[in-house]
C-alpha positions, 0 to 999 in steps of 0.5 A: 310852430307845427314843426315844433308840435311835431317834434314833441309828438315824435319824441319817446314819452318819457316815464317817471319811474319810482325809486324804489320797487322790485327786480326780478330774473326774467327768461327770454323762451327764444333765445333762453338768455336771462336779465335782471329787470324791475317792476313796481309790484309783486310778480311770481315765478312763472308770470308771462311780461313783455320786457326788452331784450338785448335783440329789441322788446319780447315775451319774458316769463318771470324765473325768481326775485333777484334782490337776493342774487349775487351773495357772495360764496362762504367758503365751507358752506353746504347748505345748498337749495333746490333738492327735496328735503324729504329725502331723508333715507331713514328718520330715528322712532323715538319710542322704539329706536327703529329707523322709519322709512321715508314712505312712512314719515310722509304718509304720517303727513299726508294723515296729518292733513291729506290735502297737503303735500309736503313739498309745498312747504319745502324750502328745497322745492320752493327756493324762492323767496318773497319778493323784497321792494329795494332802492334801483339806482342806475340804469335799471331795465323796466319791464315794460308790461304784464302780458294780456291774453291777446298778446299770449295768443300773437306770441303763439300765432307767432311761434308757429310761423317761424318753421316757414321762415326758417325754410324760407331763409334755408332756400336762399342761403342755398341759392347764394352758396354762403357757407353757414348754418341757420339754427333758429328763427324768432318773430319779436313780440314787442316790434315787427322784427325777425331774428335769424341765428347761425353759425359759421366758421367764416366771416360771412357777407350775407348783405344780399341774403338780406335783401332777399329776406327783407323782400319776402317778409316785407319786415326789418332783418336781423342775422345774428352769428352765434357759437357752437356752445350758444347753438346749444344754448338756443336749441336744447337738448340732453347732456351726457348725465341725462338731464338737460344743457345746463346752459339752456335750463340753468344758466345762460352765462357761458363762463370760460372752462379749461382743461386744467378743471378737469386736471383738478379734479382727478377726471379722466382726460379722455376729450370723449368724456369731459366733451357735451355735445356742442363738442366743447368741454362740459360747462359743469366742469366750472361747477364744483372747481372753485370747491376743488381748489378750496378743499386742496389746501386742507391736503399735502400735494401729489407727489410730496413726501410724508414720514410715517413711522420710521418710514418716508412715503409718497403721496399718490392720490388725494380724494377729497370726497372721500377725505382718504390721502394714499401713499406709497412707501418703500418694497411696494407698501400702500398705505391710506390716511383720513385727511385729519391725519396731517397737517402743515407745519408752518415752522418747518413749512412741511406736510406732518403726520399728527402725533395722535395718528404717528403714535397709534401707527406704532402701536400697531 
């Protein structure tokens, strides 16, 4: 009968969780991997939780409601979110017909009501929405908690220890001549734990660098190899365009990108230029290819002949951005085309010059 007291006291409560409530995107600041967990409240973006993680129960801040995440893309669509929609260039006087510079219009906001700034109430500075309660089914991840004062103040207390751990495991790697790289440790929030990242190029046997750790910190150990790409994900930093890694700011989902991307977009294959600093091809790269291949379709092939006139002329280059074709013709002529000059003939199943365009070239 004690025995069986035992047990029930052991053994994890179990909750009743409601089926119904809200998900939300949650940012581990560690290792700056994100997941969709629930809670049965309202949470805005910014609000500091205790949720598990894929490396046990840590610190998560709140990034966006996740019910409206995985739409899928309309193709054509170019109402994008996240850019202010103040930056209009001009706007139209109605009196006059003058163009209004942006200085203008806003200050003709702040007159209406000085103490409010437009982007408050911008949809592009504020692209996220009022959270909306659905139906959880499955194996939903809960947020285990709303993090109180003290437990800000241990992740702090927490934080500044790591550069002391980081040393410490530094001194031993070097003592057992293993071959890796350490990039970051993290003390856990949620349960007495380390977590030390790094990479190598080898399989490496670090049982006795555990022993090692496991005596000095007196807490359980946890080495986890990660990639060049996911270091950069950890760490942080400024890419080539100036902002920072999309993979440690925007996303943590390190898709596969291949050269062929750059191919489809017209870029130059020098490795120097399409490379981020980890050394592997730009994760932006993947951004805009899907449009790239979308956009094509609408154009005739490098490389395919087109007859312009009395005239069979090559297609060179297709820029898309700019909707111009360019073609090469017989003693050297160039010619440029607007992308609505051709179409494709499906009963002949060839790239044509329309007849309105055929009809003016002539003319000239």
């Amino acid at each position: 009968m004690k025995k069986e007291r035992m047990r029930a006291v052991d053994a994890p409560v179990q909750r009743n969780r409601p089926s119904t409530g809200y998900i939300y995107l949650v940012k581990n600041p560690s290792s700056n991997e994100t997941s969709i967990c629930a809670w049965d409240s309202v949470l805005y973006p910014g609000t500091s939780v205790v949720a598990p993680t894929r490396y046990g129960l840590d610190l998560g801040i709140i990034v966006s409601s996740a019910d409206r995440l995985g739409g899928e893309y309309t193709p054509g669509c170019d109402q994008c979110r996240g850019a202010c929609l103040h930056g209009e260039c001009v706007d139209k006087n109605e009196e006059d017909g003058q163009e209004m510079p942006v200085d203008a219009e806003i200050e003709l906001l702040y007159q209406a009501d000085p103490d409010e700034d437009p982007c408050d109430t911008c949809e592009g500075c504020n692209p996220h929405p009022e959270p909306q309660e659905v139906s959880l089914s499955g194996d939903i991840i809960w947020i285990e908690r709303l993090a109180t004062p003290s437990d800000l103040t241990r992740y702090q207390e927490l934080v500044a220890k790591e550069d002391e751990a980081m040393r410490i495991c530094r001194e031993k790697i070097a003592h057992h001549k293993l071959d890796m790289k350490l990039v970051t440790a993290h003390f856990l929030l949620g349960e007495p734990k380390i977590i030390f990242f790094f990479t190598a190029d080898v399989r490496v046997d670090f049982r006795e660098l555990v022993k090692d750790l496991v005596s000095v910190f007196r807490i359980r150990i946890e080495l986890r190899q990660i990639g060049v790409r996911d270091e950069s994900r950890v760490l942080g930093g400024l890419a080539v365009c100036g902002r920072d890694f999309c993979c440690h700011s925007v996303t943590d989902k390190l898709n596969p990108v291949s050269i062929k991307m750059a191919k489809e977009q017209n870029l130059s294959l020098n490795s120097m230029k399409i490379s981020g600093p980890c050394g592997r091809l730009l994760c932006c790269l993947s951004y805009e290819f899907d449009f790239y291949v979308e956009e094509k379709r609408h154009y005739p092939p490098e490389g395919s002949k087109l007859k312009v006139g009395f005239d069979l002329m090559k297609v060179t280059e297709v820029n898309i951005l700019s909707k111009k074709i360019s073609l090469s013709g017989s003693e050297g002529r160039m010619l440029g085309i607007p992308q609505t000059a051709v179409f494709y003939n499906e009963e002949t199943s060839r790239w044509e010059i329309t007849k309105e365009y055929a009809d003016e070239f002539l003319s000239n």
